[in-house]
N, C-alpha and C positions, 0 to 999 in steps of 0.2 A: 102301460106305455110310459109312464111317469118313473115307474120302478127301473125300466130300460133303459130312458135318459140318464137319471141317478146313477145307475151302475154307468154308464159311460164314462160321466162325469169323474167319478172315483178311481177307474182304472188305474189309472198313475199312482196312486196308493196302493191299491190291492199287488199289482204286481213287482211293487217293492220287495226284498227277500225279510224276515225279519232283520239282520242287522240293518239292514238299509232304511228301514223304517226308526231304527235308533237311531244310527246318525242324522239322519231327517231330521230328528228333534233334537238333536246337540247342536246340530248346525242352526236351525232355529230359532232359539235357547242364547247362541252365540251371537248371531246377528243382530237381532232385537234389540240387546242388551249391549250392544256394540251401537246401534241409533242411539239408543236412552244418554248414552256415556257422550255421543257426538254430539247431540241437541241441548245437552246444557249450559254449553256455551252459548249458540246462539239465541238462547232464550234469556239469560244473563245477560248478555253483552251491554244495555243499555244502564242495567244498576253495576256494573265492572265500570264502565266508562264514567260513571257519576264518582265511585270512590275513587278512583285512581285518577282523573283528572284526562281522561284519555281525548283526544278527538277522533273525527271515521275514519282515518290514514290507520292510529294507531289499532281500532278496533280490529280493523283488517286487515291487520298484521299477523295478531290474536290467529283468525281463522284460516288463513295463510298459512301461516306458520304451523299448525299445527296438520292441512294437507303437503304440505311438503314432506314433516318428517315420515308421514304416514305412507307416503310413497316408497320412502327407504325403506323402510320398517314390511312394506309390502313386497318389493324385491326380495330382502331379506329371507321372508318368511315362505314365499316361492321359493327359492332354492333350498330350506330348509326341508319344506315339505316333502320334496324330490328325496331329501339325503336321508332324513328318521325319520317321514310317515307323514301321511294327513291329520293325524288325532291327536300327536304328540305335539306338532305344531301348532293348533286349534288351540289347545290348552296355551301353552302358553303368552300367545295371541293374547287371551282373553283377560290374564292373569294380571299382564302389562298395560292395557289400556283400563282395566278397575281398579289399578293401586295409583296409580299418578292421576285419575280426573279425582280422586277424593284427595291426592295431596293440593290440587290444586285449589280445593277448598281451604288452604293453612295459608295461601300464599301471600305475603307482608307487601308483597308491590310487585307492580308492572313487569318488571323483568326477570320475578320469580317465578309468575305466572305462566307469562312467554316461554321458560325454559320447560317446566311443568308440564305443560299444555303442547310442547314440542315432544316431550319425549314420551306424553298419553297418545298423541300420533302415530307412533313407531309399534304401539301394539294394535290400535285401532284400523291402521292401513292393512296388517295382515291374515286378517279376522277373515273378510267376505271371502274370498278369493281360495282360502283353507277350507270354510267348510261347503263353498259352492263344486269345487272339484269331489271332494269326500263325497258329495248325495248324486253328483252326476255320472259320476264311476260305479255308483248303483244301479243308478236308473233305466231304465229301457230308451232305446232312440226314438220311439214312435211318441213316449210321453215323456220325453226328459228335457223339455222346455215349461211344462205346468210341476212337475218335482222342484225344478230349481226356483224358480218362481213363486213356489210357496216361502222358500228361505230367503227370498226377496222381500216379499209381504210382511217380511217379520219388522223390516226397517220401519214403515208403519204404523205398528203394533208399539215398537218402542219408544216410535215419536208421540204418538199420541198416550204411552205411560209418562213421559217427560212432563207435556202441558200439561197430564193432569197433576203432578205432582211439583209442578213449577204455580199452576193456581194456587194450590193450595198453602204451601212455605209463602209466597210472595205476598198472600193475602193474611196470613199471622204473621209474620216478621218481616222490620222494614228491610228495603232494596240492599242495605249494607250487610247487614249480615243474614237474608233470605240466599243470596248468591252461591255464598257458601256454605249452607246446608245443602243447597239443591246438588253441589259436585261433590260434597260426601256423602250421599247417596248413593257415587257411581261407582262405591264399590261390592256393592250388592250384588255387581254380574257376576264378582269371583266364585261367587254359589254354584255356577251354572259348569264350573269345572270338576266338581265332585260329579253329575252326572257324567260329562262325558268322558271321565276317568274310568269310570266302572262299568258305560253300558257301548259304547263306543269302539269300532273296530274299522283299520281299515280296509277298501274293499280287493278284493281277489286283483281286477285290474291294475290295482298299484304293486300289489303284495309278491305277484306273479314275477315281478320286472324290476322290483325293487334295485339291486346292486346296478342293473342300467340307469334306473334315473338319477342315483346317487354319483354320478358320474359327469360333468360337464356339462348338466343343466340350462345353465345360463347362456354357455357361450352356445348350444345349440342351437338358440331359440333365433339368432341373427346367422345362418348359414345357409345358405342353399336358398331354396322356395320358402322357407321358414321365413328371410329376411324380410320378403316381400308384406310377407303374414303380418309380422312383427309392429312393421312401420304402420299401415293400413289400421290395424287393430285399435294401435298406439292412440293414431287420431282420430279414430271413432269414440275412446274412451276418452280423450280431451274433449270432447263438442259435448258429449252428453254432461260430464261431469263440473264442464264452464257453466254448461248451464242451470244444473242444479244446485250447484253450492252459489252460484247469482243468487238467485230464490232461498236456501238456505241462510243463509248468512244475513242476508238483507231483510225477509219480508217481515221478521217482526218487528225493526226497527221502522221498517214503513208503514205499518198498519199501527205505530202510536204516535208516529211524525201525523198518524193524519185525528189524532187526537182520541185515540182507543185506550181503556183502562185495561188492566191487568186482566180482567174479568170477560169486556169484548175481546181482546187480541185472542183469549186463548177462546172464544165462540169462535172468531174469525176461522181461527187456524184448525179447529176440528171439524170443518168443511171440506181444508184443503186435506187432513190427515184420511176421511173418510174416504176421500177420491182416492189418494194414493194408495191407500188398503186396497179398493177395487178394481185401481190400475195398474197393480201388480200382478194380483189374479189373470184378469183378463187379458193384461199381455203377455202374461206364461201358456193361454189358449192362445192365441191370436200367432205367436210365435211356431206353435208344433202348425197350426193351420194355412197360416199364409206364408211360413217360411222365415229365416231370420232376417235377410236382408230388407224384405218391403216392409216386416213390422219396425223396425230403425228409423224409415225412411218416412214411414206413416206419420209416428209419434215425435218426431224431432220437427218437420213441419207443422204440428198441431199446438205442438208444446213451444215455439218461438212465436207462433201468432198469440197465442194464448197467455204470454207473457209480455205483451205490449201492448194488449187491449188491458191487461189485468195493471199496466202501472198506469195506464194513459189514462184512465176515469178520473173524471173532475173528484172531487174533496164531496159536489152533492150528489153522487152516484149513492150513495149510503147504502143496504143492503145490495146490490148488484155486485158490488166489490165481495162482499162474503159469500153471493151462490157460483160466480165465476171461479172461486176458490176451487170448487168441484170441479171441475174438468180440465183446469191445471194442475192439479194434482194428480189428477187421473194418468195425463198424456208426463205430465214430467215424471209419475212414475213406471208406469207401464214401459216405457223406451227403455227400463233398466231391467226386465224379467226377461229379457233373450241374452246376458250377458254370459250368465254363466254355464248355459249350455254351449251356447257359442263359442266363447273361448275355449271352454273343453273339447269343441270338435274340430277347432282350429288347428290344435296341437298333437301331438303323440303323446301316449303314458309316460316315456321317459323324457318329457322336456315340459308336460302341461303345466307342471308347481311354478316354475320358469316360466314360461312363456302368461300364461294367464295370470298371473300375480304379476309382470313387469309391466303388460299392454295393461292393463285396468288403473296398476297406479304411477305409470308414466302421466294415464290420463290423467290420475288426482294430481300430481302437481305440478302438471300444467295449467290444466284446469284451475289451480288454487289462486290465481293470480286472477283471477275476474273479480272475485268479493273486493281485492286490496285496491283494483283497476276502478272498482266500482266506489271503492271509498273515497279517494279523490278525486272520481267524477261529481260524487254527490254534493259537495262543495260549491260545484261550480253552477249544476240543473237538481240539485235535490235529490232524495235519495230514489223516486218516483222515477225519472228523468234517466236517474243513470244507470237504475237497474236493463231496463230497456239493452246496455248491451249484451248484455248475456244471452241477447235473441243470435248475436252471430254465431257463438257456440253451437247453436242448435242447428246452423247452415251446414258449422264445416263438418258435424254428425252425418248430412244428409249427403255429402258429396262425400266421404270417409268409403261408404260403404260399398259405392264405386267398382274399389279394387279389391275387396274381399269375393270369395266364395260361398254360394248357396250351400249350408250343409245339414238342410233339416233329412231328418228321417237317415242321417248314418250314423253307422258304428264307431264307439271308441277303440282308436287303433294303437 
């Protein structure tokens, strides 16, 4: 019986074709290493702001700024994917966000940084998007919410390669120049392009259709019934994405506002990193099983309560703030494993690169403006106080999904 359950389990693997099962692990590969390169900033951000004199206005400009450019960089990388392929793209993607987070290891000040760190955005916004369409146009309908979903899990994987690797620099070298080893690190991902150079192919579904999608991409993705898609999509991807780069951005600085060493914050944070590894999984099942729509709906209500219970604890909560870690991270991650099937069944083959790369990082930067929102709240209530709004984000996620269509269990058309 056990052997039954397991093979169930697995399905979604097994009936990958072999290429599909290699791009699975470029995309992977991609992602991961796409968190690692995102999370060292805001694992930084508190020794940045000591050298450079910065305050939380400035810090969260820093993270601002760099989902903004990510959003262009993610347009961008959408209509690319459409004109010369998912893999060709993927590469490149990946090549642009690990050469500039290690220059931004070099950076002499504040405004080198910001440019740096704007323009590691531009490759880092068109990363997920590239290889979530590449594993879904593999995948089968019945399991192509737990396929995609794995390549979500990886953002966890590479967050918690970060703290480990941000413990370790911060605790042999001081804050000044620990910072900048940890973003010369981030061009280790470039590695990850010799794989998918060589094992990497894209699937029949794009390949088939090619010279269509290479075609007026963009402007298709706002026309007809598409428009409607478009807007809806747009602000579902703002709610989730306010509200994770809230939490992102903020909670390590919260968790030493309340007097945690290098050593607890990064205990603290592999609580919440262990949640989110299993609530990516699980919302990749939860997704092919209850449908796209109610899993959104489930986890953006769990994950806004769960985010003002998790800033609201007094200073003597002491461990309760590190086991609540877990199920915040759980539900703020799990609400992101129906994305990218989602938006692949939104779309058609000749407008998906377009459509699913514009609605995901329309939402980033939108969405990027809650950290900067949140920095000069913190001034006023603390950074505890003001994280708390990034629970709205999580409402307009839940009223977003509204005007979308159910489309578990079809085909990519």
């Amino acid at each position: 019986m056990a052997t039954v359950r397991e093979s169930h389990r697995m399905a979604w693997w097994r009936e990958l074709p072999p290429k599909g099962k290699r791009a699975l692990v470029g995309a992977f590969l991609g992602f991961g290493l796409d968190s690692y390169d995102f999370w060292v900033l805001p694992l930084s951000l508190a020794a940045i702001g000591t050298t450079f004199g910065l305050n939380s206005a400035d810090k969260g400009w820093l993270a601002t700024t760099t989902l903004l450019t990510s959003a262009v960089g993610g347009v961008a990388a959408g209509v690319l994917c459409d004109k010369i392929g998912r893999t060709r793209t993927l590469m490149i993607t990946i090549i642009t966000y690990a050469v500039f987070t290690a220059l931004c290891g070099l950076a002499p000040n504040y405004e080198t940084l910001l440019v740096l760190r704007a323009l590691q955005g531009v490759g880092f916004g068109g990363e997920w998007a590239t290889g979530a369409i590449l594993v879904a146009e593999y995948a089968s309908a019945r399991h192509r919410g737990r396929a995609v979903a794995v390549i979500q899990s990886s953002w966890a994987v590479g967050w918690g390669a970060a703290v480990l690797v941000y413990t370790l620099v911060f605790n042999l070298a001081g804050d000044e120049t620990a910072w900048r080893v940890l973003f010369l690190t981030g061009l280790l991902p470039a590695l990850a392009v010799i794989y998918v150079r060589s094992k990497v192919e894209d699937a029949p579904h794009y390949t088939q259709r090619r010279e269509l999608a290479a075609r007026g991409s963009l402007k298709a993705i706002f026309q007809g019934p598409l428009g409607k898609t478009t807007l809806f999509a747009s602000l579902l991807a703002t709610g989730c994405q306010g509200g994770y780069y809230t939490i992102a951005t903020w909670l390590p600085s919260y968790l030493k506002n309340r007097g945690l060493s290098v050593i607890g914050t990064g205990g603290y944070l592999f609580f919440l990193i262990a949640g989110a590894f299993l609530g990516y999984l699980t919302g990749g099942y939860l997704t092919d099983r209850l449908g796209r729509r109610t899993s959104f709906q489930i986890f953006a209500f769990l994950s806004g309560v769960l985010l003002i219970l998790y800033t609201r604890l007094p200073a003597s909560a002491g461990t309760a703030v590190m086991y609540l870690g877990f199920p915040l991270g759980f539900c703020a991650s799990a609400i992101f494993s129906g994305f990218g099937s989602y938006l692949a069944e939104l779309y058609p083959t000749t407008a998906r690169g377009a459509g699913q790369s514009f609605t995901y990082n329309f939402g980033r930067a939108v969405g990027a403006f809650f950290p900067t929102v949140i920095g000069y709240l913190a001034g006023h209530y603390g950074t505890g106080g003001a994280m708390t709004f990034g629970a709205l984000a999580y409402a307009l996620a839940f009223v977003s999904v509204l005007g979308l269509p159910e489309t578990r269990g079809h085909e990519l058309s």
